[in-house]
N, C-alpha and C positions, 0 to 999 in steps of 0.2 A: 823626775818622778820620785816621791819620796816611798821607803819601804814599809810596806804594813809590816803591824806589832809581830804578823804570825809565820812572815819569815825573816822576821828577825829574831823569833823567840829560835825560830827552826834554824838557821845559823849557828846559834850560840849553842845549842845540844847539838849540833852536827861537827863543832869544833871540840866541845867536850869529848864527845865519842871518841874522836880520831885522840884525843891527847892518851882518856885512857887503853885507848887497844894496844896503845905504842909504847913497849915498856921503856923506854926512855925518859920517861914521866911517871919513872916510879915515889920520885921525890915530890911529885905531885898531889899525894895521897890527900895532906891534908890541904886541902884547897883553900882555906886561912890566908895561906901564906903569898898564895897567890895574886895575880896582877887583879886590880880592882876589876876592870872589865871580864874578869872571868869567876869573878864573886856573882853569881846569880843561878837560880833555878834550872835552868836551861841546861847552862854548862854541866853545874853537878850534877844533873838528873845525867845527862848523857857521857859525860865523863865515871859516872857507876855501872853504866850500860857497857862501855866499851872496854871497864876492867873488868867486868863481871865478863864480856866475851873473848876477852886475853886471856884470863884465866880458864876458862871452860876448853878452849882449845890449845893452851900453852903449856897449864901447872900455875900454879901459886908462883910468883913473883919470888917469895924468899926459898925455893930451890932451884934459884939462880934462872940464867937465861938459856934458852935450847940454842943447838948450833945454828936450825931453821927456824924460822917465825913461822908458824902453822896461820892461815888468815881465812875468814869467811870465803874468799873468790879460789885460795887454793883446796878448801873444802867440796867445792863446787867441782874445779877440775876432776879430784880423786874419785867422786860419784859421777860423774861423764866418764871414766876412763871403765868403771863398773857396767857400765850402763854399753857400750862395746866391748866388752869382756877382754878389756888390753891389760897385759898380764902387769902386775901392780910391783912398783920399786920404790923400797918407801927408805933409803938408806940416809943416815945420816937425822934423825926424826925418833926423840928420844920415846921413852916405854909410852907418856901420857900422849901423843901425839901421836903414836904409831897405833892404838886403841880407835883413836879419834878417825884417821882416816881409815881405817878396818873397817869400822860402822860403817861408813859412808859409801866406804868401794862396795860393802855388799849389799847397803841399798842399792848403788845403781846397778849391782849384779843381779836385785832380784827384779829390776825392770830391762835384762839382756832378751833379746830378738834374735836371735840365729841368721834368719832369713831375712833381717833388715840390716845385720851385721854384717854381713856379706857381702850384699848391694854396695853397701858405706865404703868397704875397701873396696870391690871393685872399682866403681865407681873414680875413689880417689888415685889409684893404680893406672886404669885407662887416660887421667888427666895426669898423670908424671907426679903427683902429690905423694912424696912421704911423709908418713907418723913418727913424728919423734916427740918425746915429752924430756920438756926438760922444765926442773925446778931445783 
């Protein structure tokens, strides 16, 4: 079975993406220089997406790289950890990063439940379940 035009358009912006989120591919910029198969709309569309959201949660590229990679899914965590009001350790997560997850914990701080918070550890307590967060 051959693949339609429209995920293979959505491949090649899904590879782009992943190239630019991952500052390892800062040499990447100009895409020129690039492998022919990653000369196309697709890629550069989604390869601008994914610097534009390295940078949004990283810093600019040229003030070098943080000791942690701040990423979409650990953005998520930090607003779930808001969101049960689990006291927040953001160490090691330089000033632009530590801004970034701030936001986010006290979104999920301003959707906190007291009396659903509770249930959750007991809950997980009576089932032998500890909370650890580690990142």
């Amino acid at each position: 079975m051959e693949k339609s035009p429209s995920s293979k358009i959505q491949k090649q912006y899904n590879q782009g993406f992943a190239f630019g989120i991952h500052p390892a591919f800062a040499d990447c910029e100009d895409l020129s220089k690039c492998a022919k198969e990653y000369n196309n709309d697709a890629f550069k569309s989604g390869f601008a997406d994914g610097r534009v959201e390295y940078i949004r949660l990283n810093g600019p590229l040229c003030d070098g790289l943080p000791k942690k990679l701040l990423t979409p899914k650990l953005v998520e965590h930090f607003e779930l950890l808001g969101k049960i009001a689990w006291p927040l350790e953001i160490h090691g997560f330089s000033k632009h990063q530590t801004s970034i997850i701030q936001y986010h914990y006290k979104q999920g701080l301003s959707a906190y439940n007291a009396a659903s918070n509770y249930h959750l550890l007991e809950l997980l307590d009576d089932n032998g379940i500890e909370m650890s967060v580690g990142y």
